[in-house]
Structure formats: C-alpha cells, structure tokens
Gaussian input, Z-matrix of N, CA and C with variables (Angstrom, degrees):
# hf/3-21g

backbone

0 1
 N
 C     1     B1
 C     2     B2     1     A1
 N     3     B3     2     A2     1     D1
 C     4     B4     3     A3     2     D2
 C     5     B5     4     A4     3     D3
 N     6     B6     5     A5     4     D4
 C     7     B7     6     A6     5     D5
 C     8     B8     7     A7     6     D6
 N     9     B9     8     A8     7     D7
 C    10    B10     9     A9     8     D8
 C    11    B11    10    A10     9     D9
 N    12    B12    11    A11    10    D10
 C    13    B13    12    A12    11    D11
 C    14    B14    13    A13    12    D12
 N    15    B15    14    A14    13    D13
 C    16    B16    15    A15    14    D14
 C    17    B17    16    A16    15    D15
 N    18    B18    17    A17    16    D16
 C    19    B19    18    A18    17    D17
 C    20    B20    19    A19    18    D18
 N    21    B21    20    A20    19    D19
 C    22    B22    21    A21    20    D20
 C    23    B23    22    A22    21    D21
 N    24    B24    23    A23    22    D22
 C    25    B25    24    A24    23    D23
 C    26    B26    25    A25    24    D24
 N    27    B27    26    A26    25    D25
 C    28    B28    27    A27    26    D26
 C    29    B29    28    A28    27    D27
 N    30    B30    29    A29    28    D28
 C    31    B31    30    A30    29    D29
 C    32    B32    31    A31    30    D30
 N    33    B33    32    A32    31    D31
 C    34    B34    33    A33    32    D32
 C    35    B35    34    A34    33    D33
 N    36    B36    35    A35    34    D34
 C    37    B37    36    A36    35    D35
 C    38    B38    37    A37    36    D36
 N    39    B39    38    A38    37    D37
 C    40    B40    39    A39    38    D38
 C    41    B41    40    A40    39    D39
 N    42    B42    41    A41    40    D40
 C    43    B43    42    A42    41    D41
 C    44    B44    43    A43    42    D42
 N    45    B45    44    A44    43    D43
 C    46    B46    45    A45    44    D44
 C    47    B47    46    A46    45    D45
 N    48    B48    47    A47    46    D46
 C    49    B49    48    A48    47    D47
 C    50    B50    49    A49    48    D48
 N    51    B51    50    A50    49    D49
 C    52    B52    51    A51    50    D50
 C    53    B53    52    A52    51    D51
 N    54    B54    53    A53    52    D52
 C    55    B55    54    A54    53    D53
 C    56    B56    55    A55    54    D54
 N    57    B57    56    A56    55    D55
 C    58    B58    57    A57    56    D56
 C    59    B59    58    A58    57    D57
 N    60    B60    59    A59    58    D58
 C    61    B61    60    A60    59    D59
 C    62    B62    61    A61    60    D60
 N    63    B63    62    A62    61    D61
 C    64    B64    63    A63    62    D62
 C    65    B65    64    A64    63    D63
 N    66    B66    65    A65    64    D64
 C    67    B67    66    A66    65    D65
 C    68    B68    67    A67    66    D66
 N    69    B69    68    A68    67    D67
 C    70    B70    69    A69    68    D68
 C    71    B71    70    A70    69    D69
 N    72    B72    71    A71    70    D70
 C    73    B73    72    A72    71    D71
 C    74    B74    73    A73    72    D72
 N    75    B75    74    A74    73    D73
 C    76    B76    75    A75    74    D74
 C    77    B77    76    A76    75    D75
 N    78    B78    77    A77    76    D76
 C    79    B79    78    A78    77    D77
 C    80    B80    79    A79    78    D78
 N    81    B81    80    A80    79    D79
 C    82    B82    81    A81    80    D80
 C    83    B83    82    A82    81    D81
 N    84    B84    83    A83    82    D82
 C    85    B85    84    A84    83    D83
 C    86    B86    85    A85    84    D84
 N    87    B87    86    A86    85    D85
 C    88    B88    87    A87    86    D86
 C    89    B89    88    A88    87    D87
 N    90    B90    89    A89    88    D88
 C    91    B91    90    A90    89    D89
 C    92    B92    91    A91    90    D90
 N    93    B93    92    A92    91    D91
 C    94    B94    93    A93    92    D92
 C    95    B95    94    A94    93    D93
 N    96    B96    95    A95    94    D94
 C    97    B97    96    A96    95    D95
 C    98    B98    97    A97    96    D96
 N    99    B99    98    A98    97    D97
 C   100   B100    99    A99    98    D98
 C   101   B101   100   A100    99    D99
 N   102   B102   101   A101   100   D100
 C   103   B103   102   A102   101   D101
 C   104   B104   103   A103   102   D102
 N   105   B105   104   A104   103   D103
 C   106   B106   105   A105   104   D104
 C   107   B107   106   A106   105   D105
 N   108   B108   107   A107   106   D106
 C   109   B109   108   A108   107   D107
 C   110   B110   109   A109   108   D108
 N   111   B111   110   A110   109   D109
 C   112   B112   111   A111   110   D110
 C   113   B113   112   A112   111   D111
 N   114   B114   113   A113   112   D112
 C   115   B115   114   A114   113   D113
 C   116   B116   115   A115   114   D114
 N   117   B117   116   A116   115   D115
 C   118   B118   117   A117   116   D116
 C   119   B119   118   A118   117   D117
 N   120   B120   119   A119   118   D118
 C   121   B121   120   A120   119   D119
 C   122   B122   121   A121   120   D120
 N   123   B123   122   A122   121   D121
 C   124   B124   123   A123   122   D122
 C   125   B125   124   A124   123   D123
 N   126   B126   125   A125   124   D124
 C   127   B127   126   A126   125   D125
 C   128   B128   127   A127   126   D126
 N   129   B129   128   A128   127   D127
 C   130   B130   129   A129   128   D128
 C   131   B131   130   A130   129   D129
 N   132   B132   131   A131   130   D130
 C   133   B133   132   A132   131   D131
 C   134   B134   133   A133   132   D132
 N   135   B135   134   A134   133   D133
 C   136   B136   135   A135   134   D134
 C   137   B137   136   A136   135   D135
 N   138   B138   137   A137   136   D136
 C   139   B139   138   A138   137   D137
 C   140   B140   139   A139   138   D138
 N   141   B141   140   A140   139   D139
 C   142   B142   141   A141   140   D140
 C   143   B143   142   A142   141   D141
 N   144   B144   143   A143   142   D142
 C   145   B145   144   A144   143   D143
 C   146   B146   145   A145   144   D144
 N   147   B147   146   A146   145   D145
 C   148   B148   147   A147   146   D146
 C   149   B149   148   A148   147   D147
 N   150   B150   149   A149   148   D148
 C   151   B151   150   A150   149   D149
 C   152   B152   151   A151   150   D150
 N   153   B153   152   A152   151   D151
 C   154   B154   153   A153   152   D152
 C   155   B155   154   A154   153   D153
 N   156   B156   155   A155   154   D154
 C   157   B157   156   A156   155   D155
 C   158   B158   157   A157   156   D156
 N   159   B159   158   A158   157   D157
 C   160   B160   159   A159   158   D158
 C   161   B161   160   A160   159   D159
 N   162   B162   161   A161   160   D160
 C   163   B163   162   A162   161   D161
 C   164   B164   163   A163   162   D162
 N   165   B165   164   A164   163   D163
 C   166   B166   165   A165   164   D164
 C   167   B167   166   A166   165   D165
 N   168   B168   167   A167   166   D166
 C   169   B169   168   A168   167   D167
 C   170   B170   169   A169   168   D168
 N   171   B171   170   A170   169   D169
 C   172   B172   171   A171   170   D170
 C   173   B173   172   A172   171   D171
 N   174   B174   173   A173   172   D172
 C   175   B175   174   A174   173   D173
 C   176   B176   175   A175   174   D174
 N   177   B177   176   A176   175   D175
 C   178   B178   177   A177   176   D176
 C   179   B179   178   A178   177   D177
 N   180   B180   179   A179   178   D178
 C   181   B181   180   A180   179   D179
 C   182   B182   181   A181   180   D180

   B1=1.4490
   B2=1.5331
   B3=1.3584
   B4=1.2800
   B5=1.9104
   B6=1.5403
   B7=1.6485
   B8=1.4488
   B9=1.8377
   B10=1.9970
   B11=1.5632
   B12=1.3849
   B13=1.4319
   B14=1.7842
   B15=1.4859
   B16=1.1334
   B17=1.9448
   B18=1.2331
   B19=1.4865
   B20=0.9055
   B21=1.4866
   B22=1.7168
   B23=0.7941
   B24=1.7031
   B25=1.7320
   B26=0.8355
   B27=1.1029
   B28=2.1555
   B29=1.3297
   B30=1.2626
   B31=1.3187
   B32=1.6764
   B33=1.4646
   B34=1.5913
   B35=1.4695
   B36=1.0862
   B37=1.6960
   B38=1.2581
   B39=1.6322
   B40=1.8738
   B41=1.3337
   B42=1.3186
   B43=1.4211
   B44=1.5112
   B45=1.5918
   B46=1.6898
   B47=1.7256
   B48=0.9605
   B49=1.8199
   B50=1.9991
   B51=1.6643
   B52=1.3999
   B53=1.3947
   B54=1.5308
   B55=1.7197
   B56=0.9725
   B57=1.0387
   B58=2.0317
   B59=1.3272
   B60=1.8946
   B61=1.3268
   B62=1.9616
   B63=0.9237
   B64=1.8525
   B65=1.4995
   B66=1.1668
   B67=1.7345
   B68=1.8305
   B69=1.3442
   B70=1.3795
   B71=1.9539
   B72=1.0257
   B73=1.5603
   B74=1.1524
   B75=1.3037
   B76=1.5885
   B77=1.4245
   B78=1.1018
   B79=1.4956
   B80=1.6874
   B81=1.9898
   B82=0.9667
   B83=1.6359
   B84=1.4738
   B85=1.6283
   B86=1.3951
   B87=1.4485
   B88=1.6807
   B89=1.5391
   B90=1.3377
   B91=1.2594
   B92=1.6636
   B93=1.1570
   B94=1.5387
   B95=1.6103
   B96=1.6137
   B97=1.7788
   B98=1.6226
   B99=1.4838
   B100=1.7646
   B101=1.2282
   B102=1.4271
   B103=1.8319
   B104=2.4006
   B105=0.6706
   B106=1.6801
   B107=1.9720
   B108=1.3093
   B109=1.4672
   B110=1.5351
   B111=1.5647
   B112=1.2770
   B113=1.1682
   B114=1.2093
   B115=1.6833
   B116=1.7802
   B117=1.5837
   B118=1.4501
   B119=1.5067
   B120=1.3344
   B121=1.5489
   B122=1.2982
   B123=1.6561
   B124=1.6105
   B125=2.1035
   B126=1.6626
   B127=1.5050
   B128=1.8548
   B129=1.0149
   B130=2.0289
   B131=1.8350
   B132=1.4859
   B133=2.2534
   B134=2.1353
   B135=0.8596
   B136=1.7408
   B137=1.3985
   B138=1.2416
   B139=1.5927
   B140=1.5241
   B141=1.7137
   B142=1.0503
   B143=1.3101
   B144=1.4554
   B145=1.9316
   B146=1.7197
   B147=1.1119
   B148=1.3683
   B149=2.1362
   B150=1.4540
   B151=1.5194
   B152=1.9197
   B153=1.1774
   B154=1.2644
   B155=2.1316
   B156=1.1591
   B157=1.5084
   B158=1.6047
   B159=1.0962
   B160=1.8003
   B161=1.9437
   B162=1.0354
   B163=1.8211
   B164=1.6145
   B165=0.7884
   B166=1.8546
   B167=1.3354
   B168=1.5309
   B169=1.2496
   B170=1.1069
   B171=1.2289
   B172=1.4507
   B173=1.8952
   B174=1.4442
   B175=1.9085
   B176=1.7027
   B177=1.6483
   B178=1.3086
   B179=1.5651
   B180=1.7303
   B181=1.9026
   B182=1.4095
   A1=109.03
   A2=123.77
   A3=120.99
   A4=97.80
   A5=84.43
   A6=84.97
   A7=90.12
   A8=87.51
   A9=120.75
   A10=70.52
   A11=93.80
   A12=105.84
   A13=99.88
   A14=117.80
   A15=126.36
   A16=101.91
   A17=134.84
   A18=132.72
   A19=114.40
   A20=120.87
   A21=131.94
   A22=114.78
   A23=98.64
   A24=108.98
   A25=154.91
   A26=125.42
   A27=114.95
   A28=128.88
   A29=114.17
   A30=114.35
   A31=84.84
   A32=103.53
   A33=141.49
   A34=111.19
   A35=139.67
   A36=132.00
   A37=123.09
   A38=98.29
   A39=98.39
   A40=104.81
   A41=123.77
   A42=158.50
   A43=115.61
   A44=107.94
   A45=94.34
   A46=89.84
   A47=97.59
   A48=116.45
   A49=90.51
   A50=102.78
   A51=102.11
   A52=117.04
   A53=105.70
   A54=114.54
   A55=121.17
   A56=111.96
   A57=117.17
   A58=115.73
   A59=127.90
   A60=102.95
   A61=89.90
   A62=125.91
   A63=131.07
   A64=75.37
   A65=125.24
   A66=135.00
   A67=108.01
   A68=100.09
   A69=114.86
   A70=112.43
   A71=93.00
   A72=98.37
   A73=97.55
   A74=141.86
   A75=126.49
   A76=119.04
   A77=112.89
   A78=120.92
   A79=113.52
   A80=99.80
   A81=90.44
   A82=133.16
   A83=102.66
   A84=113.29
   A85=111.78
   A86=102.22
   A87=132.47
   A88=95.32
   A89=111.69
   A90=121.42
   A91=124.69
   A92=105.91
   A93=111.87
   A94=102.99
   A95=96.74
   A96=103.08
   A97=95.05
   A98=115.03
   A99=93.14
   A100=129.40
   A101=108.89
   A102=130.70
   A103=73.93
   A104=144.38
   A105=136.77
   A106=107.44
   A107=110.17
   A108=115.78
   A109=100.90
   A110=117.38
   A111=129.99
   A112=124.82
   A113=109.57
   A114=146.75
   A115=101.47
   A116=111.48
   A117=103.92
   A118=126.69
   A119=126.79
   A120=121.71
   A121=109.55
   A122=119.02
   A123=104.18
   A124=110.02
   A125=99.78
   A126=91.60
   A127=83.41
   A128=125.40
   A129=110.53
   A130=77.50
   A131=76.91
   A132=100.87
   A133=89.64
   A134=110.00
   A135=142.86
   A136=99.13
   A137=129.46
   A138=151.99
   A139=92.23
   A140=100.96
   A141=117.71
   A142=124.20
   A143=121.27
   A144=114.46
   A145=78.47
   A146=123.11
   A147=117.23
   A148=109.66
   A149=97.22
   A150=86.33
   A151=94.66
   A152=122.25
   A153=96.30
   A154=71.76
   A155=116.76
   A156=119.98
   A157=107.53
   A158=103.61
   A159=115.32
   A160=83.30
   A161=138.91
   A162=121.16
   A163=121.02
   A164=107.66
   A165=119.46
   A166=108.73
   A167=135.86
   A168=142.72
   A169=116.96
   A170=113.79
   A171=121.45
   A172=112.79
   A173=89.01
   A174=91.92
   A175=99.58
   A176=121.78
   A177=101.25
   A178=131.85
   A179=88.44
   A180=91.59
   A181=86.75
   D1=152.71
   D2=-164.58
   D3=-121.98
   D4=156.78
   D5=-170.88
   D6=-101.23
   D7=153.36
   D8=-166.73
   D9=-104.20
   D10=152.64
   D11=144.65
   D12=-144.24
   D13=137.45
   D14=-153.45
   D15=-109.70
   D16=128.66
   D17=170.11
   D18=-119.07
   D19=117.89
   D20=160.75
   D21=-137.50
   D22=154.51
   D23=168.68
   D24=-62.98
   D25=84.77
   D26=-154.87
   D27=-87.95
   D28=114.73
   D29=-148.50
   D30=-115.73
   D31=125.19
   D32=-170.37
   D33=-57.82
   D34=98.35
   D35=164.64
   D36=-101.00
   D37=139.29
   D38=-175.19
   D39=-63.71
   D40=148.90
   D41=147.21
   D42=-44.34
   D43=114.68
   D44=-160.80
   D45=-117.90
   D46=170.82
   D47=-174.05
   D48=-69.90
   D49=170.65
   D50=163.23
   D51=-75.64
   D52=-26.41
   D53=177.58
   D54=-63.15
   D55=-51.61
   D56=157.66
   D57=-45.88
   D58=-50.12
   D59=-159.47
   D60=-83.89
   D61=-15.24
   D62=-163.29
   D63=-68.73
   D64=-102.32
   D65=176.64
   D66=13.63
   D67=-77.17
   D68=-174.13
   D69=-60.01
   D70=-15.06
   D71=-175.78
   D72=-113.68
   D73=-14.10
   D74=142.52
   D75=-66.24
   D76=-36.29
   D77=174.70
   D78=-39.67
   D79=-58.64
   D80=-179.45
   D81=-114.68
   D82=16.20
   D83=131.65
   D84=-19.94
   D85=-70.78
   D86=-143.78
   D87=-56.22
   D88=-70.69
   D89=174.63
   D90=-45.59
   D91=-31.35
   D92=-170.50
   D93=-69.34
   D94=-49.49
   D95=-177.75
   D96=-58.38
   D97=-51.36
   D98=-167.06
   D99=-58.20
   D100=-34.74
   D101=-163.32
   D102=-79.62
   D103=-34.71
   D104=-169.23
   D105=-85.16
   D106=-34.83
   D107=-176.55
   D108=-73.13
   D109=-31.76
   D110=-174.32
   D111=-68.17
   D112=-51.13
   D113=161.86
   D114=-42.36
   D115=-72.78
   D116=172.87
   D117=-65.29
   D118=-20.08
   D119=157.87
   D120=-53.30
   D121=-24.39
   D122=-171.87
   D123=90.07
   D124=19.30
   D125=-166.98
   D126=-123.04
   D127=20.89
   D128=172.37
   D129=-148.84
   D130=131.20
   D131=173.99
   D132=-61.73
   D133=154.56
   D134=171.13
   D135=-88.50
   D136=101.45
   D137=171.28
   D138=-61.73
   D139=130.69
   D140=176.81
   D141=-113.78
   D142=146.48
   D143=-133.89
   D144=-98.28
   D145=123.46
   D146=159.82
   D147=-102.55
   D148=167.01
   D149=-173.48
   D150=-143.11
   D151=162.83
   D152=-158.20
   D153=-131.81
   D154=139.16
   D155=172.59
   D156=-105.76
   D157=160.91
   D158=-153.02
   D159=-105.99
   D160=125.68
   D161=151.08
   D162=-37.49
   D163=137.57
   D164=169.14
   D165=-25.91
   D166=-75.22
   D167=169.42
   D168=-19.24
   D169=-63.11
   D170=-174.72
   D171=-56.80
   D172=-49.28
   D173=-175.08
   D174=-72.05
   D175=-34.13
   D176=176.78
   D177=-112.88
   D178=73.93
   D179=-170.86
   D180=-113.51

C-alpha cells in the first residue's frame, strides 16, 4: 500500500465560550421549530432537495 499524504488549508477559528455555542444552538432550535410550525399551517413553501450528478467519466478517471 502506498502512502497519501494529504494538504490543506486551515483556516483558524476563534474559540467561543459554552454560553455562546448553547445560545447559538438555541437560537437555532428556535428557528427550526418556527420555520416547521409555519410549514404545517401551510404558510412557508417545503424546500425542495435538489441533487446535482457528476457524468461517469468524470467519477471514473
């Protein structure tokens, strides 16, 4: 077996408190239930999953 060696760019992010990330994940709890209560009244359209396929060639070069 032959060795990979893998290179990327790592791009640095600040370090947030637990209060910050708890906050932000209530936030978007919050939103999820509203954009879903909305959805079942029948008053926000149902996002439709599109998927985009690659041709054969491409996946087998």
């Amino acid at each position: 077996m032959s060795d990979a060696e893998f290179f990327v760019k790592v791009m640095p992010k600040r370090l947030t408190s637990f209060a910050e990330d708890f906050k932000k994940s209530q936030d978007e709890f919050r939103q999820d239930e509203k954009n879903r209560e909305l959805r079942r009244a029948g008053k926000l359209p149902i996002s439709e999953i599109t998927r985009e396929w690659l041709p054969s060639d491409v996946i087998h070069k």
